[in-house]
N, CA, C and O of each residue as an XYZ file, in Angstrom:
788
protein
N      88.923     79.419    104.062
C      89.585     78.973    102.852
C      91.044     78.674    103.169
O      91.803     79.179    103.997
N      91.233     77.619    102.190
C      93.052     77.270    102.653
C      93.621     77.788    101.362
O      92.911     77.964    100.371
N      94.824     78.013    101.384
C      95.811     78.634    100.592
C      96.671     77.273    100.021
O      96.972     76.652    101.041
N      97.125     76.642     98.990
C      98.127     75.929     98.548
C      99.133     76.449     97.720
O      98.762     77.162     96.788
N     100.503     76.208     97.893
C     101.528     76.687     96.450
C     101.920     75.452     95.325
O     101.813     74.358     95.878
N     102.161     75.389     94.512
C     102.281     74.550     93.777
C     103.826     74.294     93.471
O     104.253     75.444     93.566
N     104.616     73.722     93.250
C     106.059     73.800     93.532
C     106.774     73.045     92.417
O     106.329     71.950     92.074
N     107.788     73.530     91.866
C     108.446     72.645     90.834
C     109.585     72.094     91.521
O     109.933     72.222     92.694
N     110.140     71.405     90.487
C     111.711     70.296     90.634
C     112.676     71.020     91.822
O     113.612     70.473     92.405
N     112.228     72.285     92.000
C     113.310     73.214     92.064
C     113.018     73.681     93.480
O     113.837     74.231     94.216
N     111.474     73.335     93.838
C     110.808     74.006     94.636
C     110.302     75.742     95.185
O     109.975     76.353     96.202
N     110.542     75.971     93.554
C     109.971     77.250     93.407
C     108.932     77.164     93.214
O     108.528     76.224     92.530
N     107.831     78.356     93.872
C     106.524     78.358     93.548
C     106.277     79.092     92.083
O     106.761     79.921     91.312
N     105.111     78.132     92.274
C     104.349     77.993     90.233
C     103.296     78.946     90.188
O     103.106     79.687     89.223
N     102.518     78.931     91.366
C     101.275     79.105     91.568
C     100.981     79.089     92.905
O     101.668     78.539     93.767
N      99.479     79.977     93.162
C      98.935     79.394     94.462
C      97.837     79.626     94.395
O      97.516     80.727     93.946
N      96.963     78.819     94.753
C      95.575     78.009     94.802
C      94.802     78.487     95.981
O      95.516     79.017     96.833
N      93.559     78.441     96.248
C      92.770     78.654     97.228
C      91.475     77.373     97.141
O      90.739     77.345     96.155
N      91.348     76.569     98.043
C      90.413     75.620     98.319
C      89.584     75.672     99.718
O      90.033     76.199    100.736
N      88.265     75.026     99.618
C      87.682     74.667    100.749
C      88.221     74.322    101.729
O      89.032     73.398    101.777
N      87.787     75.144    102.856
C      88.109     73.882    104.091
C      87.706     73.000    104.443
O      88.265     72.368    105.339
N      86.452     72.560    103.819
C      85.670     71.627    103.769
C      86.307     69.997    103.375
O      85.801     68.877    103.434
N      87.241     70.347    103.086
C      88.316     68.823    102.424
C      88.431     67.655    103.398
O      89.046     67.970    104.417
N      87.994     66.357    103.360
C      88.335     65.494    104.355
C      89.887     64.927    104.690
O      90.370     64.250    103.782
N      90.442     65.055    105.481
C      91.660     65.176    105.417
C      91.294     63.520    106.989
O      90.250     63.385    107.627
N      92.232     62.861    107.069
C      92.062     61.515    108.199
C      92.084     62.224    109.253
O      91.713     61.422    110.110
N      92.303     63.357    109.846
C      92.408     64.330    110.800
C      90.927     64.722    110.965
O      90.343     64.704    112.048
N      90.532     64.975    110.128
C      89.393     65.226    110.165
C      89.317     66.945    108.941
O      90.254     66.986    108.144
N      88.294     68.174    108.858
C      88.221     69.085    108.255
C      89.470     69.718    107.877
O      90.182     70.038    108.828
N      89.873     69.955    106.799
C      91.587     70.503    106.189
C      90.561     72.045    107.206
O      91.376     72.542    107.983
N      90.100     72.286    107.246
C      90.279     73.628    107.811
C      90.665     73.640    109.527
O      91.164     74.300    110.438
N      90.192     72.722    109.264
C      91.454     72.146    111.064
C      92.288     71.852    111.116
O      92.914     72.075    112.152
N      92.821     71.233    110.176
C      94.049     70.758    110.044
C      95.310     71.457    109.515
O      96.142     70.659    109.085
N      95.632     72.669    109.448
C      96.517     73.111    108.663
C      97.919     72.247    108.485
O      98.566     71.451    109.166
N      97.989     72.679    107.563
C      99.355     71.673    107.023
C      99.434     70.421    106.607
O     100.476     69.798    106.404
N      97.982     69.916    106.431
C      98.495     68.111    106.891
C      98.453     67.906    105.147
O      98.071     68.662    104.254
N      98.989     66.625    105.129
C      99.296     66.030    103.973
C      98.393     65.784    103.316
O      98.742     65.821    102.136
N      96.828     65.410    103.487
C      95.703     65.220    103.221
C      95.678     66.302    101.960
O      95.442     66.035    100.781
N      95.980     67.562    102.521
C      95.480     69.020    101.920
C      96.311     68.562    100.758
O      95.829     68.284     99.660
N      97.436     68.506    101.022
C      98.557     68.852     99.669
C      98.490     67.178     98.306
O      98.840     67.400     97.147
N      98.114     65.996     98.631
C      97.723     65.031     98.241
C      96.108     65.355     97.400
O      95.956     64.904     96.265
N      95.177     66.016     97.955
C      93.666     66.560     97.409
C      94.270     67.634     96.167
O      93.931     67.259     95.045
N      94.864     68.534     96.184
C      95.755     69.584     95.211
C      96.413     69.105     94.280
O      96.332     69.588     93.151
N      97.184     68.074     94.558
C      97.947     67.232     93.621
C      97.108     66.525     92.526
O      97.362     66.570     91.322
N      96.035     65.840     93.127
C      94.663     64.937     92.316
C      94.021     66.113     91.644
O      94.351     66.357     90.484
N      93.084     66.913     92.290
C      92.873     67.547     91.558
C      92.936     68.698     90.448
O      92.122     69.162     89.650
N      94.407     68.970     90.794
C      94.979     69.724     89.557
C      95.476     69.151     88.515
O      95.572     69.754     87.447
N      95.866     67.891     88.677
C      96.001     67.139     87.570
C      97.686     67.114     87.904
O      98.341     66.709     86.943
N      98.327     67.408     88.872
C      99.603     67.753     88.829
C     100.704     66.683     89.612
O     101.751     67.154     90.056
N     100.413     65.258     89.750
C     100.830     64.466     90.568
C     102.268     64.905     90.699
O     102.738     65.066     91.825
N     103.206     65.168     89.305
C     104.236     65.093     89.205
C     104.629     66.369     90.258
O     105.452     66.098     91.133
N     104.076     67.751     90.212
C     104.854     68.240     91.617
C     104.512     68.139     92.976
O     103.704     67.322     93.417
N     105.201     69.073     93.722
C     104.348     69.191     95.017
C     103.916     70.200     94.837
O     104.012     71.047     93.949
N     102.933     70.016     96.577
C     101.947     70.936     97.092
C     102.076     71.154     98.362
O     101.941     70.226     99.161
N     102.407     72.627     98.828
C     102.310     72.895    100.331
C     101.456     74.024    100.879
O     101.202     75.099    100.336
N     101.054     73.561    102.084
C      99.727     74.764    102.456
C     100.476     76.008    102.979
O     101.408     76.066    103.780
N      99.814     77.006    102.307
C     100.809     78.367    102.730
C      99.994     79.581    103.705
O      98.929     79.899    103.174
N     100.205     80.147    104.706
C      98.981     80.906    105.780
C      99.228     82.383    104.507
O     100.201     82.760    103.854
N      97.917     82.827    104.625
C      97.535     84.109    104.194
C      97.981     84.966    105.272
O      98.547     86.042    105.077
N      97.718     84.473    106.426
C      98.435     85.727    107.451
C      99.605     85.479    108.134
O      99.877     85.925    109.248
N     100.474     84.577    107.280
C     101.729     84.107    107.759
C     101.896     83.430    108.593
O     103.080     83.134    108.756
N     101.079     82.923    109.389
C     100.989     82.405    110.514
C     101.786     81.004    110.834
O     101.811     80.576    111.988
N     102.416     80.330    109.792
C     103.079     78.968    109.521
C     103.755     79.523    108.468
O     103.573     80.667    108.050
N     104.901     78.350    107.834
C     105.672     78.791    106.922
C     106.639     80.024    106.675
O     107.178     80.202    105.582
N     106.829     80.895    107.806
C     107.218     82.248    107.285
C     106.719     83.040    106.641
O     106.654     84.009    107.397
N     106.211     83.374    105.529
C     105.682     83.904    104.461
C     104.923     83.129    103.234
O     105.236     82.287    102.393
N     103.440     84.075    103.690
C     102.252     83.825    102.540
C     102.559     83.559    100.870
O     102.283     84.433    100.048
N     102.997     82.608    100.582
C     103.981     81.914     99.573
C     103.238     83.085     98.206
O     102.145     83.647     98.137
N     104.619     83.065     97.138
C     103.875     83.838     95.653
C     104.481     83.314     95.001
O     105.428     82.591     95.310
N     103.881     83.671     93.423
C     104.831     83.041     92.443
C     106.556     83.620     92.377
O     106.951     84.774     92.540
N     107.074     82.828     92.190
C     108.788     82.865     92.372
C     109.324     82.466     93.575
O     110.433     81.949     93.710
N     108.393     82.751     94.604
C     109.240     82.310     95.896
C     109.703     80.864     95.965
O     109.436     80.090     95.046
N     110.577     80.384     97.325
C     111.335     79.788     97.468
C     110.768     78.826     98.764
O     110.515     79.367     99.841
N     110.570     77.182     98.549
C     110.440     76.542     99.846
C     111.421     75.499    100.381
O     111.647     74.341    100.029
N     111.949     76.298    101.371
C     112.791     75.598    101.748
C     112.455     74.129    102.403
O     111.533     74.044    103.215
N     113.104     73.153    102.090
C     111.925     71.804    102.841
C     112.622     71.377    104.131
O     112.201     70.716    105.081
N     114.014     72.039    103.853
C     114.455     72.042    105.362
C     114.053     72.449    106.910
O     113.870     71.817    107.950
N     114.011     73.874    106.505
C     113.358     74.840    107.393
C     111.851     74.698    107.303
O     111.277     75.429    108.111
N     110.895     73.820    106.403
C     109.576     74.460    106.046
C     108.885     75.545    106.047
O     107.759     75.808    106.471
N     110.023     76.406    105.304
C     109.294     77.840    105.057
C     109.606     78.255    103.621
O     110.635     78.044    102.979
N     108.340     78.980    103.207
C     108.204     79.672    102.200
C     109.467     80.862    102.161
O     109.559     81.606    103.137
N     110.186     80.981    101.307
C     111.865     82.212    101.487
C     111.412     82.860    100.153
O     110.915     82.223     99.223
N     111.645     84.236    100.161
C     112.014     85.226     99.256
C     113.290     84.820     97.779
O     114.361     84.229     97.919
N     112.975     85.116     97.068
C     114.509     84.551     96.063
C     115.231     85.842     96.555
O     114.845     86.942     96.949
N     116.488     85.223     96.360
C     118.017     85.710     97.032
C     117.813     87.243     95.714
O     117.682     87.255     94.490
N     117.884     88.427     96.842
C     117.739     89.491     95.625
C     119.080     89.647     94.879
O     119.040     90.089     93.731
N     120.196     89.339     95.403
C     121.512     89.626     95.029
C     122.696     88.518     95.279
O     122.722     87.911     96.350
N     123.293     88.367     94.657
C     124.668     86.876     94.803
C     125.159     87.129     96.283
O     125.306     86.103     96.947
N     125.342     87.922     96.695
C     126.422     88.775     97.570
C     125.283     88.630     99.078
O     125.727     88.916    100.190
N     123.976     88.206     98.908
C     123.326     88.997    100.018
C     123.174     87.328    100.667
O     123.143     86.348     99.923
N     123.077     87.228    102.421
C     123.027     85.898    102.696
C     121.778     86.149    103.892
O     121.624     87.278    104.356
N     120.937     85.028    104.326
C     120.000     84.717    104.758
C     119.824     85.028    106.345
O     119.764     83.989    107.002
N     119.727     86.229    107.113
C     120.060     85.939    108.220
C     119.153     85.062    109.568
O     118.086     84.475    109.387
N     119.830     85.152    110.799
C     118.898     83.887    111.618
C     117.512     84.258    111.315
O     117.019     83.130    111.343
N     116.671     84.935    111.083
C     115.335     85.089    111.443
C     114.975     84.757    109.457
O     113.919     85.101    108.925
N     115.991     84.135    108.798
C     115.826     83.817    107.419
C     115.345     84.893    106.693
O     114.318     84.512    106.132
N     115.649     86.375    106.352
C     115.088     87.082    105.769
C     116.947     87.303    105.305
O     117.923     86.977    105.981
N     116.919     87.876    104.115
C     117.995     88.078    103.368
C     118.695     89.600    103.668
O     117.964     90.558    103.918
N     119.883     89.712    103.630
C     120.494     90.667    103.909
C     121.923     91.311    103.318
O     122.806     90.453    103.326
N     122.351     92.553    102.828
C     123.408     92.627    102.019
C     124.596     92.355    102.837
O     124.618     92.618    104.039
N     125.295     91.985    102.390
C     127.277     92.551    103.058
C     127.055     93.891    103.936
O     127.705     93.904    104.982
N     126.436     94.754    103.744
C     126.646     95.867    104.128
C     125.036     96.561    105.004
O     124.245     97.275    104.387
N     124.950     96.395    105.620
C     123.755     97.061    106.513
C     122.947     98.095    105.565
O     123.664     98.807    104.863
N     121.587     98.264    105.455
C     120.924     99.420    105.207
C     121.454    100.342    105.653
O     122.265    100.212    106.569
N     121.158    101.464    105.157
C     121.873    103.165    105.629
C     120.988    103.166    106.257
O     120.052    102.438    105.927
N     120.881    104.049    107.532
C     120.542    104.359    108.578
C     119.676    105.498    108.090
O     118.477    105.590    108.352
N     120.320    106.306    107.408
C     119.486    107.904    106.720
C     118.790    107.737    105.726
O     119.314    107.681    104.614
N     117.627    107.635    105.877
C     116.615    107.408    104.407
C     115.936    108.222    104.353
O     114.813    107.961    103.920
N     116.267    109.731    104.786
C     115.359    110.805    104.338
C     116.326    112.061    104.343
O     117.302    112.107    105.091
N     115.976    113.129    103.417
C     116.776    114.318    103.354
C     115.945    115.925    103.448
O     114.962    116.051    102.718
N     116.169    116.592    103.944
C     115.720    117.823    103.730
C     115.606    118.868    102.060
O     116.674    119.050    101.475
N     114.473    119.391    101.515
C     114.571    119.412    100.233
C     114.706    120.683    100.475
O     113.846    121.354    101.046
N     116.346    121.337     99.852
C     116.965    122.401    100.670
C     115.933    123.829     99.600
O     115.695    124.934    100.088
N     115.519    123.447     98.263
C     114.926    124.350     97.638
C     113.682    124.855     98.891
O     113.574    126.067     99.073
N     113.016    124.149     99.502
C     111.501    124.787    100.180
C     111.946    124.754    101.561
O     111.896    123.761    102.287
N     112.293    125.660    101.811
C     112.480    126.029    103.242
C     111.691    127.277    103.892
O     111.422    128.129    103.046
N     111.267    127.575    105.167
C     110.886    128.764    105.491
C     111.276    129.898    105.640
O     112.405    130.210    106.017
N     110.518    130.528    105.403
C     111.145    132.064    105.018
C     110.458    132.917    106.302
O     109.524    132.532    107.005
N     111.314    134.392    106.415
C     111.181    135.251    107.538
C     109.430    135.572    107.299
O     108.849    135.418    106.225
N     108.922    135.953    108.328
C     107.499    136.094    107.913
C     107.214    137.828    107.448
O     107.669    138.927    107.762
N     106.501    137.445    106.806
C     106.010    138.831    106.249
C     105.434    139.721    107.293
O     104.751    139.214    108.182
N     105.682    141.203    107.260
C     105.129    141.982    108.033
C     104.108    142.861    107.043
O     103.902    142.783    105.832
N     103.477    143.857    108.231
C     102.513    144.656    107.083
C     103.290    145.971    107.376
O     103.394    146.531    108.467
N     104.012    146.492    105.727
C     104.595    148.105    105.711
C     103.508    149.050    105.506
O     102.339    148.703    105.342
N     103.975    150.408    105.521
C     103.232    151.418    105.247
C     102.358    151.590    104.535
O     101.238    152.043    104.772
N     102.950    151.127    103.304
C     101.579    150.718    101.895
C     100.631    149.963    102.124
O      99.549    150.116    101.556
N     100.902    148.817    103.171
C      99.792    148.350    102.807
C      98.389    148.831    103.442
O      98.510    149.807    104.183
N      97.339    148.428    103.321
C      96.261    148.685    103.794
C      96.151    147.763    105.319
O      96.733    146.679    105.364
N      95.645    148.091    106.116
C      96.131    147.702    107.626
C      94.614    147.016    107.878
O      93.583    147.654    107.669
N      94.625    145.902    108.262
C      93.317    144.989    108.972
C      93.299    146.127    109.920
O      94.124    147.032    110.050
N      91.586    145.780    110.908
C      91.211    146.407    112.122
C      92.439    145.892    112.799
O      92.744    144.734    112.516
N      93.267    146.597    113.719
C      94.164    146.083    114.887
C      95.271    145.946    114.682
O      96.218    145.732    115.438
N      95.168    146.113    113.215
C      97.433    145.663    112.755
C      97.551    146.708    112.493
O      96.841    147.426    111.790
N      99.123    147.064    113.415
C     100.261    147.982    112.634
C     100.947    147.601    112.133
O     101.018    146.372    112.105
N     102.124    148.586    111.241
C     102.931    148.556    110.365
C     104.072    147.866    111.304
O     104.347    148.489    112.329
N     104.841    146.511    111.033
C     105.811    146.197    111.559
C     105.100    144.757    111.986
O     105.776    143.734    112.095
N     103.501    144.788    112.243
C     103.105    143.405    112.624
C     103.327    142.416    111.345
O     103.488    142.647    110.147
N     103.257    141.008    112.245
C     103.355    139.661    111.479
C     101.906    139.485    110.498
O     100.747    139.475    110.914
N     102.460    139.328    108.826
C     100.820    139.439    108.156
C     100.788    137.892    108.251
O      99.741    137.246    108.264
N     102.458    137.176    108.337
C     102.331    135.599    108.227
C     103.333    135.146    109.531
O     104.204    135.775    110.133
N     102.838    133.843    109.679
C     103.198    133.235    110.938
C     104.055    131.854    110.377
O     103.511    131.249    109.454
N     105.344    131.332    110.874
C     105.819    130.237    111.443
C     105.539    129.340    112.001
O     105.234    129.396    113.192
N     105.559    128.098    111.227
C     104.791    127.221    112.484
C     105.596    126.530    113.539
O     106.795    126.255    113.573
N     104.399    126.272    114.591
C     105.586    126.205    115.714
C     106.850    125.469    116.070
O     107.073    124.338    115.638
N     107.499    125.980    116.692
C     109.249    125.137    116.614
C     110.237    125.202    115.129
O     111.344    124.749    114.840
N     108.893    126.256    114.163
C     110.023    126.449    112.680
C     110.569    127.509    112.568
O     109.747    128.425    112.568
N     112.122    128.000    112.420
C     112.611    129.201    112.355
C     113.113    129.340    110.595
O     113.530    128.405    109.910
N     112.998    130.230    110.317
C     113.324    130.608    108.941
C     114.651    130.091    108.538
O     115.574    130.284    109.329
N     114.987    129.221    107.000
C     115.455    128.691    106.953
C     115.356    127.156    107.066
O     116.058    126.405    106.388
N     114.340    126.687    108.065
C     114.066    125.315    108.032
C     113.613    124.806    107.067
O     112.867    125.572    106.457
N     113.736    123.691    106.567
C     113.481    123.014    105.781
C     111.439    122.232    106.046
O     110.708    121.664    106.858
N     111.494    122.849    104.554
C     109.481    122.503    104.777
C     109.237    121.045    104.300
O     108.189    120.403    104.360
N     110.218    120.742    103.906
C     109.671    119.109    102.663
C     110.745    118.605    103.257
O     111.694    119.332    103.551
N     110.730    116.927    103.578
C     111.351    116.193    103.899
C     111.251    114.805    102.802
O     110.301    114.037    102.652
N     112.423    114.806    102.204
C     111.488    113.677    101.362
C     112.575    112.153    101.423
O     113.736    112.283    101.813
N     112.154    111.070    101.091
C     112.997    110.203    100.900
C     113.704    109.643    100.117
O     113.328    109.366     98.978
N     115.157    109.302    100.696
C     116.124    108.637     99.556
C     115.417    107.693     98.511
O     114.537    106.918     98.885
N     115.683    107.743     97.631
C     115.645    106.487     96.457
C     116.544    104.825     96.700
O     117.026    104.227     95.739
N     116.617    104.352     97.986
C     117.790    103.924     98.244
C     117.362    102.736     97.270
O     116.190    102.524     96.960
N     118.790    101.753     96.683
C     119.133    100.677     96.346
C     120.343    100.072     96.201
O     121.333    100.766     96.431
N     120.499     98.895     95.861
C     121.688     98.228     96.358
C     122.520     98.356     94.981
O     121.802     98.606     94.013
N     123.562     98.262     94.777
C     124.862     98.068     93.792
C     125.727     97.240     93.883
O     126.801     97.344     94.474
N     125.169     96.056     93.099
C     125.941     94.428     93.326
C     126.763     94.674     92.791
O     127.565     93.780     93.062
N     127.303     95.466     91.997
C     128.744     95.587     91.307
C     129.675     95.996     91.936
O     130.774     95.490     92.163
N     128.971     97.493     92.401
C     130.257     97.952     93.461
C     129.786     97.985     94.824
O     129.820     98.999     95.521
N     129.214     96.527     95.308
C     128.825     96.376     96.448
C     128.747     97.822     97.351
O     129.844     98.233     97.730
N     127.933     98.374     97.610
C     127.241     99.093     97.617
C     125.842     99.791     97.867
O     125.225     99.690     96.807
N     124.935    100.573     98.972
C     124.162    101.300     98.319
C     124.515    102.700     98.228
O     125.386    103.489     98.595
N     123.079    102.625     97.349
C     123.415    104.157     96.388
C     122.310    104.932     96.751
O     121.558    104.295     97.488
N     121.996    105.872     96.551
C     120.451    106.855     96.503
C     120.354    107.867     95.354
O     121.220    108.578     94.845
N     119.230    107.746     95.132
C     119.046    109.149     93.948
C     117.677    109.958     95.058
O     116.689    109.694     95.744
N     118.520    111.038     94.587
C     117.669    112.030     95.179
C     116.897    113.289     94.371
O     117.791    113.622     93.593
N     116.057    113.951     94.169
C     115.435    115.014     93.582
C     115.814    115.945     93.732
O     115.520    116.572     94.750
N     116.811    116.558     92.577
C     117.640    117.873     93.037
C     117.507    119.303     93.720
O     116.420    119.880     93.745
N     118.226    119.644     94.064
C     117.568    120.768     95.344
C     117.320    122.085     94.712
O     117.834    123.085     95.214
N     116.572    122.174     93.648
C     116.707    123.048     92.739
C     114.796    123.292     92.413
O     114.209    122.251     92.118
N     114.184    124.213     92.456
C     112.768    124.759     92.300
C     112.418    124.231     91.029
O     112.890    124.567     89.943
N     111.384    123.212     91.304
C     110.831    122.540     89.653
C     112.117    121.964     89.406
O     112.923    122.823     89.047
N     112.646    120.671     89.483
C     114.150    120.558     88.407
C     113.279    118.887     89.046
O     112.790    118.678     90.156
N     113.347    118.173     88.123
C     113.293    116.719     88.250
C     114.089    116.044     88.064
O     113.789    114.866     87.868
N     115.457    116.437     88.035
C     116.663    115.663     87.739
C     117.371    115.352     89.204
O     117.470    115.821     90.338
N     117.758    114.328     88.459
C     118.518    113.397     89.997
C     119.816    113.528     90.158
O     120.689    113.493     89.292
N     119.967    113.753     91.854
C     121.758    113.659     92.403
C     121.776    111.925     92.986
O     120.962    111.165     93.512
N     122.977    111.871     92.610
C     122.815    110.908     93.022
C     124.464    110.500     93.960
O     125.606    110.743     93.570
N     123.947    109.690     95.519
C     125.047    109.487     96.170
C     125.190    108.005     96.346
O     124.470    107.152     95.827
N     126.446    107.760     97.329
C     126.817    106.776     97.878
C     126.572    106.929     99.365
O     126.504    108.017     99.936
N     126.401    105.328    100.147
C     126.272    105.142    101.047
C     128.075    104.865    101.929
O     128.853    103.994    101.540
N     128.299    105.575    102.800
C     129.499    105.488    103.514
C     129.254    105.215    104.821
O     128.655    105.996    105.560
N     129.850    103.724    105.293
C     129.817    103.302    106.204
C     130.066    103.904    107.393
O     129.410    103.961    108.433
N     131.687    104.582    106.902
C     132.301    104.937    108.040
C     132.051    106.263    108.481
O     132.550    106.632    109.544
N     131.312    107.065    107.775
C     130.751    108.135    108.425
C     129.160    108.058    108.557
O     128.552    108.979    109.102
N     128.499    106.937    108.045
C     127.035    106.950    108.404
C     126.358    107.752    107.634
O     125.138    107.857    107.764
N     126.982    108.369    106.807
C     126.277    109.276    105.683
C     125.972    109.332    104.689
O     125.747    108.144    104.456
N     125.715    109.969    103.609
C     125.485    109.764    101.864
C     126.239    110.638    101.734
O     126.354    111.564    102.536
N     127.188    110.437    100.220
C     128.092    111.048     99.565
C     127.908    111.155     98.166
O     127.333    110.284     97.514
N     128.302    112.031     97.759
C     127.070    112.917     96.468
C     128.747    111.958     95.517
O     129.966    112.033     95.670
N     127.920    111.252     94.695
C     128.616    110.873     93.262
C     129.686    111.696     92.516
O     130.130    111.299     91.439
């Protein structure tokens, strides 16, 4: 099956279509032919849509850059399907994928300081003793390379961008047992770190 996008004035995609490869294209089978004009001329007729265009888009990316969707962007320069610009501020880099003023943060995960490991339990006097344990043995174990205190949950930033105050930001899940409320930081360049709001 071939993939088509449908394209307005603007050359934003409208739509995208799936047809036979079976299409006679002067090349011979549109399923041999990727790309050819044949394909996008057959789409045009039969959608009834002379007035826009039509370009063949790969499902596995394989041409065009990216498996075209509604909203995206074709550039007719480059002949590739482009992402819309997520932000005013963000510009296209060589490999055409979009990018802020400011690099992704490097740290996109934090330690969730509430669940950490604890010293392991021994068995005292009271308790009732398995075959083979004494009082002072381990009833619970550490897993390996974890010393008490380590952190058990690792979870990830909320990261996103802040076109206002150029910027990213993160919200994080407060470090607090059961609390679903959010901290929330800034991204700092110059130390590579997050900085709590």
């Amino acid at each position: 099956m071939a993939h088509f996008a449908e394209l307005n004035e603007n050359n934003t995609v409208l739509r995208v279509v799936v047809v036979g490869n079976d299409i006679n294209t002067s090349s011979g089978l549109l399923g041999d032919n990727d790309m050819h004009v044949d394909g996008e001329t057959w789409c045009a007729k039969f959608f009834k849509t002379e007035t826009n265009t039509w370009k063949q888009t790969s499902y596995n990316s394989s041409f065009r850059k990216y498996f075209a969707g509604e909203g995206m962007i074709y550039d007719l320069v480059k002949d590739k399907f482009l992402l819309p610009q997520p932000h005013a501020s963000w510009s296209l880099d060589a490999n055409d994928d979009w990018q802020a003023p400011i690099a992704y943060p490097t740290v996109t995960t934090y330690d969730h300081a509430s669940y950490v490991y604890l010293e392991p339990e021994v068995y005292l006097e009271t308790d009732i003793l398995p075959e083979g344990k004494s009082v002072g043995d381990a009833k619970t174990e550490l897993p390996e390379g974890k010393s008490a205190g380590d952190a058990k949950i690792t979870r990830y930033h909320f990261i996103s961008w802040d076109e206002v105050g150029q910027k990213w930001t993160a919200e994080n899940e407060k470090d607090e047992s059961n609390s679903f409320t959010a901290s929330m930081f800034n991204w700092d360049v110059s130390t590579s770190s997050w900085i709590a709001q």
